[in-house]
C-alpha positions as CSV (number, residue, x, y, z in Angstrom):
1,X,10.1,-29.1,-8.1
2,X,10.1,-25.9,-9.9
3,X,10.2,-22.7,-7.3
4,X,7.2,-20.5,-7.5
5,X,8.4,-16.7,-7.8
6,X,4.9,-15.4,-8.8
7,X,4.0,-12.0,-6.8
8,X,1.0,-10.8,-6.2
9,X,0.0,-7.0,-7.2
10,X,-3.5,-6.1,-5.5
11,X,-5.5,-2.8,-6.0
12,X,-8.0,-2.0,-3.8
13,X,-11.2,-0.1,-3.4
14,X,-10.6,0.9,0.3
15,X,-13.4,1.3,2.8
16,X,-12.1,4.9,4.3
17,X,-13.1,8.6,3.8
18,X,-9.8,9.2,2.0
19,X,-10.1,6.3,0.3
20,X,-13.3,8.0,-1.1
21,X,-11.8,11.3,-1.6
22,X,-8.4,9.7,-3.9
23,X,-11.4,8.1,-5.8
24,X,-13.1,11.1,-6.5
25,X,-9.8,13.1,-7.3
26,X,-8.5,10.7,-9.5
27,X,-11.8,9.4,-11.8
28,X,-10.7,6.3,-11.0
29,X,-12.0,3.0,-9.1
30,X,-9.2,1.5,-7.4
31,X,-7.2,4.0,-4.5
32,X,-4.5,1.5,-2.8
33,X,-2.0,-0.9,-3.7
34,X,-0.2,-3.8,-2.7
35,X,2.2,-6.3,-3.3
36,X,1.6,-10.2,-1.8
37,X,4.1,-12.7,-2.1
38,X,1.9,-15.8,-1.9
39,X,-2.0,-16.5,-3.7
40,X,-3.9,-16.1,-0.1
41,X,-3.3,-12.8,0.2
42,X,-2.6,-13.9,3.9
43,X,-0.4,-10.7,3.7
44,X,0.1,-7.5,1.5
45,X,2.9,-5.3,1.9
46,X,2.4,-1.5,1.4
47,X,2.9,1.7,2.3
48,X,-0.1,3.6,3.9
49,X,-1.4,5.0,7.4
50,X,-0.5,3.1,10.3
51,X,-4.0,3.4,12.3
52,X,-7.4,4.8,11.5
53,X,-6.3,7.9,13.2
54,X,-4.3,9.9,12.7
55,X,-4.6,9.6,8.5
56,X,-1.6,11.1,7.6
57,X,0.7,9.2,9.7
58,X,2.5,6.1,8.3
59,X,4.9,4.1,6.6
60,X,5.7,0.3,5.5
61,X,2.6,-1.5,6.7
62,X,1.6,-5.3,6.6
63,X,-1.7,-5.7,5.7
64,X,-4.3,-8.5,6.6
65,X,-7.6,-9.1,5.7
66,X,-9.3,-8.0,8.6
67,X,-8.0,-4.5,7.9
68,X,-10.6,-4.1,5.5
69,X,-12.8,-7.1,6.0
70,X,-13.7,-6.5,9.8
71,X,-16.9,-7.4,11.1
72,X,-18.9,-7.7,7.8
73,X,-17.3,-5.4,6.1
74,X,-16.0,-6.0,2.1
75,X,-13.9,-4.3,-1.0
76,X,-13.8,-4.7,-4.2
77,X,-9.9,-5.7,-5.5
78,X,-8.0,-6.5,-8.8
79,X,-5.2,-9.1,-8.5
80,X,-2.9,-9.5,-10.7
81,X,-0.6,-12.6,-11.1
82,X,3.5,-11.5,-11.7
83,X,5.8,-14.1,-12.6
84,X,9.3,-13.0,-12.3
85,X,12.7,-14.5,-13.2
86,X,14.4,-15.8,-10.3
87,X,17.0,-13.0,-9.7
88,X,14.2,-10.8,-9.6
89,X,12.2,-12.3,-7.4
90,X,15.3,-12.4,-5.0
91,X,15.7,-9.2,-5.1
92,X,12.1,-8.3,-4.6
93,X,11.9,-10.5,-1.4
94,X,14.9,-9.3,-0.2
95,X,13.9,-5.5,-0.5
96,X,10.4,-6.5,1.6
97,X,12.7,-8.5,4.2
98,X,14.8,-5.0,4.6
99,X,11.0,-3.0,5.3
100,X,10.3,-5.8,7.8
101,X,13.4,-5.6,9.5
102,X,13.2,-1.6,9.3
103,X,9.8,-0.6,9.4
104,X,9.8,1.7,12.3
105,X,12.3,4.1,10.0
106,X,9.9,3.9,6.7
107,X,7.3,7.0,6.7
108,X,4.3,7.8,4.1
109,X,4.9,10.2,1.5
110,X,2.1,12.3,1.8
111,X,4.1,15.3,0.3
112,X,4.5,12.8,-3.3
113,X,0.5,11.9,-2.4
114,X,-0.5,15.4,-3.3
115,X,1.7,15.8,-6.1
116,X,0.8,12.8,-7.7
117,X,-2.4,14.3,-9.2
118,X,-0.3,16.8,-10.9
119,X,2.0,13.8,-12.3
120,X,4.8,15.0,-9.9
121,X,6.4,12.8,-6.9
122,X,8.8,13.7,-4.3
123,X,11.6,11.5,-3.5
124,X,12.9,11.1,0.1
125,X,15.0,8.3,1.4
126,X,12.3,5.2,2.6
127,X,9.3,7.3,1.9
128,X,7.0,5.9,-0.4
129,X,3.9,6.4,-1.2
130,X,1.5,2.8,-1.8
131,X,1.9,3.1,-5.4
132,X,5.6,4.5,-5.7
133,X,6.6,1.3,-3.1
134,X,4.8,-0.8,-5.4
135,X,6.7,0.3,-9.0
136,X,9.9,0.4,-6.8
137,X,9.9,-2.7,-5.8
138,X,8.9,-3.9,-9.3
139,X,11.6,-1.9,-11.0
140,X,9.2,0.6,-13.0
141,X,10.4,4.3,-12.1
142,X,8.3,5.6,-14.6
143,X,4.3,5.1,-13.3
144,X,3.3,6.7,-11.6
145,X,-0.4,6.4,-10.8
146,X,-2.6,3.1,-9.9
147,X,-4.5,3.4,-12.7
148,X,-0.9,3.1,-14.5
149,X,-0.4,-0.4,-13.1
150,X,-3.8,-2.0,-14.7
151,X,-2.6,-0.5,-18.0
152,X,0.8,-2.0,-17.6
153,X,-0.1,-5.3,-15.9
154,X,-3.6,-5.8,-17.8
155,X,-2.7,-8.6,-19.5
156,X,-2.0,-10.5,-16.0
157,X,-5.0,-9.8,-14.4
158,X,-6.3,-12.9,-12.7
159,X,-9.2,-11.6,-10.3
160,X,-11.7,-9.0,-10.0
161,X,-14.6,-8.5,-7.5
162,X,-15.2,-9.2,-4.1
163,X,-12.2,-9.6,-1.4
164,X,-14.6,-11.9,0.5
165,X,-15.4,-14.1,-2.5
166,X,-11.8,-14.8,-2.9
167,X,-10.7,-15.9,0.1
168,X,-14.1,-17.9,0.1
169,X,-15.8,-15.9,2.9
170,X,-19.7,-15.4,3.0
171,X,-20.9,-12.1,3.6
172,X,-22.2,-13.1,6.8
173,X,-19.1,-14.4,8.4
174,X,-17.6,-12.3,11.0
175,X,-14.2,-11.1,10.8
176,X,-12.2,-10.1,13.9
177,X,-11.2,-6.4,13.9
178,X,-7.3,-5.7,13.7
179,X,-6.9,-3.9,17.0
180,X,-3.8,-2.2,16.3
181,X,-5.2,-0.3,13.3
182,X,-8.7,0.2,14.5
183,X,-7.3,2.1,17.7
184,X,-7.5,5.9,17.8
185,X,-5.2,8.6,19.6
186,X,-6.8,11.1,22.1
187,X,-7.0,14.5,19.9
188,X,-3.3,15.5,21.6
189,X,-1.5,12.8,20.7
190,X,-2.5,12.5,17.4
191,X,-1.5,15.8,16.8
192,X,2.1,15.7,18.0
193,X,2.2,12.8,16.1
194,X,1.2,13.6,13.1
195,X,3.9,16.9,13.3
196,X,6.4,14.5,14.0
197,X,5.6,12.7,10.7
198,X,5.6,15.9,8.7
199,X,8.9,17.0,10.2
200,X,10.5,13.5,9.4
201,X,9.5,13.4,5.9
202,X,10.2,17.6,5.2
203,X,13.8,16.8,6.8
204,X,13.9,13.7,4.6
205,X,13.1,15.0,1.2
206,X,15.4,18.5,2.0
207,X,18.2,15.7,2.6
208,X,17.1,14.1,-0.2
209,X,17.5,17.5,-2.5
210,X,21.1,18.5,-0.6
211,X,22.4,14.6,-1.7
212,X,20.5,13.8,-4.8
C-alpha cells in the first residue's frame, strides 16, 4: 500500500476581535494558518494565542474544531491539499513531533506580527508567528504573508467555505467548548503573564541578533 504523505495547509477566517482587526489591516480575507497532517482536520498545528485572554500570549498550539466551532459557532476556511516526497514529509512530521514534545518552550512572535505588514519579520529561536511556522515547516523562507500561501499553493486548493460543511456538521449541532482556551485570567494574572511573554521573546530575538 502506497503511504500517504499529503499535508494539509488551512487558512482561516477566525471568529476573534484580532482576527477582525489582521483582516482589516491586511485587505485580505483569511487571518490564521495551519498545517494538518491528516483530511479530518481532527488536528491543526499552529502558532497563535494560548487562551482567549490574554491575546498576546502564546506559542505552538494544537488546534481542534471546537476552538472555533463552539456552541454554534462557524468559519469560513481554504484547504489546500500538499503532497510531499517522502523525505519531506519525514522531516515535516518530525519537526511537529519536536513542537509537541517542546511546546511549553515555543512563544508567539508578536514582535514579527507587527512587522509583517511592513514586509519585515523578526527571527528569534522557536518563535513563530502562524504564518512564519507554517512556510518553515514547508521550507519556503521567502513568504511571508497568508495571502502569499493562496498565491503559492493555488493550484492545490481543494476546499473553500464553511468549516461546518466539511466536517459534515449542521449549523444546529452543538459543539462542546474547549475549556482550556475559552478560560480567562483575572486582570493580574494576565498581566504578569503577558510581560513575561514579552520579556521571553525581547531576550530571544536580542540572542537571536548577538548569535545570528
Amino acid at each position: 500500500m502506497k503511504k500517504n504523505n499529503s499535508v494539509y495547509l488551512i487558512l482561516s477566517e477566525t471568529n476573534t476581535g484580532v482576527g477582525l482587526a489582521i483582516r482589516l489591516l491586511t485587505n485580505f480575507h483569511f487571518n490564521h494558518s495551519s498545517l494538518a497532517l491528516s483530511d479530518d482536520l481532527d488536528e491543526l498545528y499552529s502558532f497563535g494565542r494560548l487562551r482567549k485572554s490574554p491575546f498576546l500570549v502564546g506559542g505552538f498550539i494544537v488546534e481542534k474544531p471546537s476552538r472555533y466551532l463552539a456552541k454554534h459557532l462557524d468559519i469560513n476556511i481554504r484547504v489546500y491539499k500538499l503532497d510531499l516526497p517522502a523525505k519531506e514529509y519525514k522531516i515535516l512530521k518530525q519537526r511537529v513531533d519536536y513542537y509537541l514534545a517542546n511546546k511549553n518552550e515555543t512563544v508567539y512572535n508578536c514582535f514579527s506580527a507587527v512587522c509583517t505588514l511592513f514586509n519585515k519579520r523578526i527571527n528569534a529561536k522557536d518563535a513563530f508567528t502562524c504564518c512564519e511556522f507554517v512556510q518553515s515547516l514547508l521550507g519556503y523562507d521567502g513568504v511571508s504573508t497568508i495571502k502569499g500561501l493562496t498565491e503559492l499553493y493555488e493550484q492545490q486548493l481543494i476546499y473553500q467555505g464553511s468549516y461546518r460543511n466539511y466536517l459534515g456538521l449542521t449549523s444546529t449541532a452543538f459543539v462542546a467548548p474547549d475549556q482550556d482556551y475559552e478560560e480567562r485570567s483575572p486582570l493580574l494574572t494576565s498581566l504578569g503573564n503577558t510581560y513575561t511573554h514579552i520579556h521571553t521573546l525581547l531576550d530571544r530575538v536580542v540572542d537571536a541578533r548577538n548569535h545570528p
